[in-house]
SEDO-153300 format. One record per residue: residue in three letters; x, y, z of N, C-alpha, C, O in turn. Coordinates in Angstrom, 1 decimal. Layout:
REM SEDO-153300
(node "ALA", (X, Y, Z), (X, Y, Z), (X, Y, Z), (X, Y, Z))
...
//
This chain:
REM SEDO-153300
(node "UNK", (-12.9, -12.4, -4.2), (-11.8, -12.1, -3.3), (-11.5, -10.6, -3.3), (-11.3, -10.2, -2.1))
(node "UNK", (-11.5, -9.8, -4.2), (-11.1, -8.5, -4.2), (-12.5, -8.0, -4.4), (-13.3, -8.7, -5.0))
(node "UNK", (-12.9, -6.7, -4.1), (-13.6, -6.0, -4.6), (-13.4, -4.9, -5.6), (-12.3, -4.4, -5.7))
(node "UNK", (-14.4, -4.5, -6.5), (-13.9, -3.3, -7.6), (-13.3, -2.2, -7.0), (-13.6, -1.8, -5.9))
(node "UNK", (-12.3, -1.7, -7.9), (-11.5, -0.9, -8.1), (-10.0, -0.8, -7.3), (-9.2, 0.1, -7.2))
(node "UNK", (-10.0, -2.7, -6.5), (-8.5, -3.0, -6.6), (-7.6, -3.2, -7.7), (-8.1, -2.7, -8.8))
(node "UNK", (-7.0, -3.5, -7.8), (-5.8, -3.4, -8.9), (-4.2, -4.3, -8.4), (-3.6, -4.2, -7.3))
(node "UNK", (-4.0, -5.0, -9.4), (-2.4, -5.8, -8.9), (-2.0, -4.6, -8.9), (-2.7, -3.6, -9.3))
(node "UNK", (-0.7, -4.7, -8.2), (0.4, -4.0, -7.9), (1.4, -4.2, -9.2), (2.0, -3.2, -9.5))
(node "UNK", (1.5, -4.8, -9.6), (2.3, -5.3, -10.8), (1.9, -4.9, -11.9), (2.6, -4.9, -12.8))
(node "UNK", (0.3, -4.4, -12.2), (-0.6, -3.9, -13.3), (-0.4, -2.4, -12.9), (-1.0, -1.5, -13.6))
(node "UNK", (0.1, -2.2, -12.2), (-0.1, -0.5, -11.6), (0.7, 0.7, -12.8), (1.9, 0.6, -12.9))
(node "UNK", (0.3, 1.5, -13.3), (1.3, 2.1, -14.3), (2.4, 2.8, -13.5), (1.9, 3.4, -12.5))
(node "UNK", (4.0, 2.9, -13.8), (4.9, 3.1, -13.1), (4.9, 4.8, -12.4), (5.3, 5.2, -11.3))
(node "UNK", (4.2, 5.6, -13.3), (3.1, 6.9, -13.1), (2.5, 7.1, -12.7), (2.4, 8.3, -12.4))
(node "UNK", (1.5, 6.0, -12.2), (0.4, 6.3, -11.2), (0.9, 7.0, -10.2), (2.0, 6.8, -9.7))
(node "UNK", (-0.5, 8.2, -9.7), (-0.1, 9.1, -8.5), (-0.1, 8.4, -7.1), (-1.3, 8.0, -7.0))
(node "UNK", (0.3, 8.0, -6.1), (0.0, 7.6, -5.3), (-0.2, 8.4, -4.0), (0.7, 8.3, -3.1))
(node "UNK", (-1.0, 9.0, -3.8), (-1.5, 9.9, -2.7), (-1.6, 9.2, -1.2), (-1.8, 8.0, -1.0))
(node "UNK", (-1.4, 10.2, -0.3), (-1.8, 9.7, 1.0), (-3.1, 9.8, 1.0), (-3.7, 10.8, 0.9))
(node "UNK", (-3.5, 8.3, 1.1), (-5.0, 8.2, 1.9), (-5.2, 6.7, 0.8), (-6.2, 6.0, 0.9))
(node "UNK", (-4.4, 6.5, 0.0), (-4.7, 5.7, -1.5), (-4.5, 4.2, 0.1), (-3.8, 4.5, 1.1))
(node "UNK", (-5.3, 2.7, 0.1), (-5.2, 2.2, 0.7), (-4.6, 0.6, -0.1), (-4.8, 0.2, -1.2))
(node "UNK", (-3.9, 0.0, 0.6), (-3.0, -0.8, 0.0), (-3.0, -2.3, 0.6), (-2.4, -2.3, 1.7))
(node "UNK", (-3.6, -3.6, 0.2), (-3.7, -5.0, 0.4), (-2.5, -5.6, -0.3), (-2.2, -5.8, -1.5))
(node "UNK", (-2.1, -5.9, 1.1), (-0.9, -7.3, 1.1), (-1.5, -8.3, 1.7), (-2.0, -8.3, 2.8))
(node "UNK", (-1.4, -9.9, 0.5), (-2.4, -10.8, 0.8), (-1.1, -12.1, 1.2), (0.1, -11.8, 1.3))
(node "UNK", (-1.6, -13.0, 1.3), (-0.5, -14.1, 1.8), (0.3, -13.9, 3.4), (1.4, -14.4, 3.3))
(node "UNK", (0.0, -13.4, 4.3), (1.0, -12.9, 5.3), (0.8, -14.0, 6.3), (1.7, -14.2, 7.1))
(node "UNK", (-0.3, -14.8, 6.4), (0.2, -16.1, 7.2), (-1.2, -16.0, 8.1), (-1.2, -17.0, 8.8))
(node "UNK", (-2.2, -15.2, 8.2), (-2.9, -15.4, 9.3), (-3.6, -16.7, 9.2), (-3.6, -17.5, 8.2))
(node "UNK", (-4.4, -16.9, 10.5), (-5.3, -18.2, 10.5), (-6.2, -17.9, 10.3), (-6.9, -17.5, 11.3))
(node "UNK", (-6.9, -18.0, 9.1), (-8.0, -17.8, 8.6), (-8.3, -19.0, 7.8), (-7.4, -19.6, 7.3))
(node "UNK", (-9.8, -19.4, 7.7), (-10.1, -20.4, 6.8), (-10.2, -20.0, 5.1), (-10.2, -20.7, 4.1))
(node "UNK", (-10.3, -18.8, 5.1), (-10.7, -18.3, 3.6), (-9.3, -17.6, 3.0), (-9.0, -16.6, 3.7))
(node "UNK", (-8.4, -18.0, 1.8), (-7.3, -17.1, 1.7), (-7.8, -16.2, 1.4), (-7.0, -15.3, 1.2))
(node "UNK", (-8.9, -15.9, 1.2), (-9.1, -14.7, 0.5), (-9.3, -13.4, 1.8), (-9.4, -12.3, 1.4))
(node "UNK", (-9.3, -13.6, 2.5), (-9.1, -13.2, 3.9), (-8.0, -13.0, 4.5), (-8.1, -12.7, 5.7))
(node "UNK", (-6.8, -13.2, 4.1), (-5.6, -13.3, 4.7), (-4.8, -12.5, 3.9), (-4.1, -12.8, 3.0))
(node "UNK", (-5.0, -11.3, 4.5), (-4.2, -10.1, 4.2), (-4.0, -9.0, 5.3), (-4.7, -8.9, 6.3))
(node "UNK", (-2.9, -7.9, 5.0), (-3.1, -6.6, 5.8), (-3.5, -5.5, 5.0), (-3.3, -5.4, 3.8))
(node "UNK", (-4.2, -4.5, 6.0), (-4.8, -3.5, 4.9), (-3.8, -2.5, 5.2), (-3.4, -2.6, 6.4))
(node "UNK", (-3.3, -1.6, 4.6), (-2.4, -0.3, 4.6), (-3.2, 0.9, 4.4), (-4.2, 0.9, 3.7))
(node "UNK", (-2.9, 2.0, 4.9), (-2.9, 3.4, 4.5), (-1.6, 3.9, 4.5), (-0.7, 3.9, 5.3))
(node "UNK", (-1.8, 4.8, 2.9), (-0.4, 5.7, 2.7), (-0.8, 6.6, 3.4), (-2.0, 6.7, 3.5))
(node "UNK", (0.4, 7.6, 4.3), (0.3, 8.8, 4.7), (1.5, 9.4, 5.0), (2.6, 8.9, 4.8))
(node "UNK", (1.4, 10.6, 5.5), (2.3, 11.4, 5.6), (3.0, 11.5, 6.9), (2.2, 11.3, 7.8))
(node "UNK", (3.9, 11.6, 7.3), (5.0, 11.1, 8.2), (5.0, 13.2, 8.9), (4.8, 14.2, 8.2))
(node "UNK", (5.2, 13.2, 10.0), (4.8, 14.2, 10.8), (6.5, 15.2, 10.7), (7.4, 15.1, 11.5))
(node "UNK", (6.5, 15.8, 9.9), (7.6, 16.6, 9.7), (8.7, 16.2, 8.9), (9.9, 16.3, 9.2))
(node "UNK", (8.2, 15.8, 7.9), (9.2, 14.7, 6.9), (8.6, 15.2, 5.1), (7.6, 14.7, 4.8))
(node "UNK", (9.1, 15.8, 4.4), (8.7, 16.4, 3.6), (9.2, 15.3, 2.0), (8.8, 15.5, 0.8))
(node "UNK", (10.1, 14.3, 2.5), (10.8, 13.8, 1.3), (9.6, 12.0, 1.1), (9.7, 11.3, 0.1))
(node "UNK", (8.7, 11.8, 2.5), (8.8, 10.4, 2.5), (7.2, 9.9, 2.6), (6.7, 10.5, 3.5))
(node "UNK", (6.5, 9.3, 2.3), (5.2, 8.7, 2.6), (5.4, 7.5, 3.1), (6.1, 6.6, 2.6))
(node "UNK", (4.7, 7.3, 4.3), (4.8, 6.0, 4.8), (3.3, 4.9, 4.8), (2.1, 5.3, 4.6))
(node "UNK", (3.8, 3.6, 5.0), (2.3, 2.9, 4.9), (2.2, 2.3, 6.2), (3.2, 1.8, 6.8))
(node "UNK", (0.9, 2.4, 6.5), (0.8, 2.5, 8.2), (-0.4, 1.0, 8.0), (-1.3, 1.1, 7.1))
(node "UNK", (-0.4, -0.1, 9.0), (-1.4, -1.1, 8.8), (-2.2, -0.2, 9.5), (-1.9, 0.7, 10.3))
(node "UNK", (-3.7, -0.8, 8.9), (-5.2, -0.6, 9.5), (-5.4, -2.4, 10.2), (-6.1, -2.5, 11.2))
(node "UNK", (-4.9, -3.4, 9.9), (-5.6, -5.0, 10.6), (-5.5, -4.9, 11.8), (-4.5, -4.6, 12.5))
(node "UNK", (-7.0, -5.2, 12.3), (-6.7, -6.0, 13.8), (-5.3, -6.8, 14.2), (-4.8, -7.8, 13.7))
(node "UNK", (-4.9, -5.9, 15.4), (-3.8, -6.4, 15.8), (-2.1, -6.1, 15.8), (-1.2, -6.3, 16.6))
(node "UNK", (-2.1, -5.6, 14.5), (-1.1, -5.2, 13.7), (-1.5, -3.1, 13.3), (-0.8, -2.5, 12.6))
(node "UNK", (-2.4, -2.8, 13.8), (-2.6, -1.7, 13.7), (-1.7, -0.2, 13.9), (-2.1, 0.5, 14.8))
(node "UNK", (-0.7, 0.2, 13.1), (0.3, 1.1, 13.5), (1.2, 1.1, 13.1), (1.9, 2.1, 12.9))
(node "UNK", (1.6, -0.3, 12.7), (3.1, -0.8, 12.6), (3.0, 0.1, 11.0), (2.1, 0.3, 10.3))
(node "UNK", (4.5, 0.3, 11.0), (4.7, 0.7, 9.4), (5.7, -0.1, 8.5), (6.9, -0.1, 8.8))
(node "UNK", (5.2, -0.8, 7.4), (5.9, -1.7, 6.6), (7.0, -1.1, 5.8), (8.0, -1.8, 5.7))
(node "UNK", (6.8, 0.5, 5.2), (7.8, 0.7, 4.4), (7.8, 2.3, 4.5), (7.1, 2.7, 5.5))
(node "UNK", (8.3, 3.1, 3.8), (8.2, 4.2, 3.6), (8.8, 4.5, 1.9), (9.9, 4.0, 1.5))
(node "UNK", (8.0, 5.3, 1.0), (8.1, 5.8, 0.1), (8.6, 7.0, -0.4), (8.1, 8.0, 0.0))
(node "UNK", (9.8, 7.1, -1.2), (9.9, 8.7, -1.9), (8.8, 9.3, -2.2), (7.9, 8.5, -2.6))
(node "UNK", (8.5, 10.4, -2.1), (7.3, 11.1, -2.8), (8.7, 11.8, -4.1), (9.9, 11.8, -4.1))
(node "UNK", (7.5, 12.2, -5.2), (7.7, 12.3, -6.2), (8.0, 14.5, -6.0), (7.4, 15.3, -6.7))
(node "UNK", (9.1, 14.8, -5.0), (9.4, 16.0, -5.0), (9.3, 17.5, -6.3), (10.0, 17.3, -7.3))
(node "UNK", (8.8, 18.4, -6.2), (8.0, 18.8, -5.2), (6.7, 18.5, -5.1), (5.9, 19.3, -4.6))
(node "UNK", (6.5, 17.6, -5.3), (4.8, 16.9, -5.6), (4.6, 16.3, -4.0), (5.5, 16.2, -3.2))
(node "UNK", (3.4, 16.0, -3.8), (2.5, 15.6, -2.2), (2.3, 14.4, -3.0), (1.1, 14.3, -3.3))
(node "UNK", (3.0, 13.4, -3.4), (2.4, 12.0, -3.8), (3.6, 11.4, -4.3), (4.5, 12.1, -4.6))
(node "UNK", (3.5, 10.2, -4.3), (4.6, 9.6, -4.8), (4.2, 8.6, -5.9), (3.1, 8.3, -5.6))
(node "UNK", (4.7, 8.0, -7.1), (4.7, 6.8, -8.1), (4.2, 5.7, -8.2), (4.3, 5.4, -7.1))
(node "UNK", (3.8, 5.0, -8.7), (3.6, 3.8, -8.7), (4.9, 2.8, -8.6), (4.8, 1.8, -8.0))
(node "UNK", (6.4, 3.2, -9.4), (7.2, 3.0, -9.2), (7.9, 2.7, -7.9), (8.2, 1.5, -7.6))
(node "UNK", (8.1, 3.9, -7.1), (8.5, 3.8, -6.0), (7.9, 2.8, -5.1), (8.6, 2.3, -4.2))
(node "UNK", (6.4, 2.5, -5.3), (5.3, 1.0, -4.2), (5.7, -0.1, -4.8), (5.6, -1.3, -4.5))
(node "UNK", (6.3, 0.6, -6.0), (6.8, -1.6, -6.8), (7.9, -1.8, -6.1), (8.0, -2.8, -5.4))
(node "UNK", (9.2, -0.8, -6.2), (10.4, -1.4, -5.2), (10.1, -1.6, -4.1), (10.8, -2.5, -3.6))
(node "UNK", (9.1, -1.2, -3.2), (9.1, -1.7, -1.6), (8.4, -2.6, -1.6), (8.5, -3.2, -0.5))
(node "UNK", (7.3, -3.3, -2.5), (6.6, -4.6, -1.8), (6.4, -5.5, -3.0), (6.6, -5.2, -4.1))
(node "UNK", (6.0, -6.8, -2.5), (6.1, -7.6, -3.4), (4.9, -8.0, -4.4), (4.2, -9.0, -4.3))
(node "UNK", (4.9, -7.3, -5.2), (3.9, -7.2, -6.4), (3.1, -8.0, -6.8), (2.2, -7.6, -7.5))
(node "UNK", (3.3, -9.4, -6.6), (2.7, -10.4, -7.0), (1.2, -10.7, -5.9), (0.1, -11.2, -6.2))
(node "UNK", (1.6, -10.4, -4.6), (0.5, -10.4, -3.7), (0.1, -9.3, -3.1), (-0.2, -9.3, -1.9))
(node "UNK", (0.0, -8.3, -3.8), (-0.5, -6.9, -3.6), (-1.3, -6.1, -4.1), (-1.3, -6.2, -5.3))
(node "UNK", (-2.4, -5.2, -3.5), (-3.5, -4.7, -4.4), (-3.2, -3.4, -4.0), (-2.7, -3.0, -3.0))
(node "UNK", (-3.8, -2.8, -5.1), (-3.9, -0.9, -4.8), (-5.4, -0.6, -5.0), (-5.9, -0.6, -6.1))
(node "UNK", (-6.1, -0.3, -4.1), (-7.5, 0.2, -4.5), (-7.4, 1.9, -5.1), (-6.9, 2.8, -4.4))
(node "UNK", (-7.9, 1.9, -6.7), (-7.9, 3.2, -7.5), (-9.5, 3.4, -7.1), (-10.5, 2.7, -7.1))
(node "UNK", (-9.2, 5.0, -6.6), (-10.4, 5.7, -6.1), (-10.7, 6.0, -7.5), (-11.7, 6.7, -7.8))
//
């Protein structure tokens, strides 16, 4: 189902850096697909166009491509934000972080 160097969301250390570009699988969301293992959205964190406090996660899935799920504190004055901060906005139990 996953490939190497995803990771639960819930295994994530509260420290981990989370950079824009880090890419992010929310699985369970309902599509019609035969394989659950298939039935997810894919995310990119990134940087929000004149917004210095916030990272946002932007879907990459057919279809849903653009839409933004949440937006994150970055970890000020730092370009990245926590691992913390991605546990309060999504639901950890059906979530992956791919560690580059």
């Amino acid at each position: 189902m996953i490939e190497n160097g995803w990771i639960f969301l819930e295994e994530l250390d509260d420290n981990y850096k989370i950079w824009a570009g880090t890419r992010v699988r929310l699985f369970g969301v309902g599509l019609n697909v035969k394989e659950k293992s298939e039935d997810y959205y894919e995310y990119l964190v990134s940087y929000i166009y004149d917004n210095n406090e916030y990272l946002q996660l932007t879907n990459l899935s057919r279809g849903e491509a653009g839409n933004i799920i949440c937006v994150i504190s970055k970890d000020i004055p730092n370009h990245y934000s926590l691992g913390k901060n991605l546990k309060k906005m999504l639901d950890t139990s059906m979530t992956y972080v791919l560690l580059d």
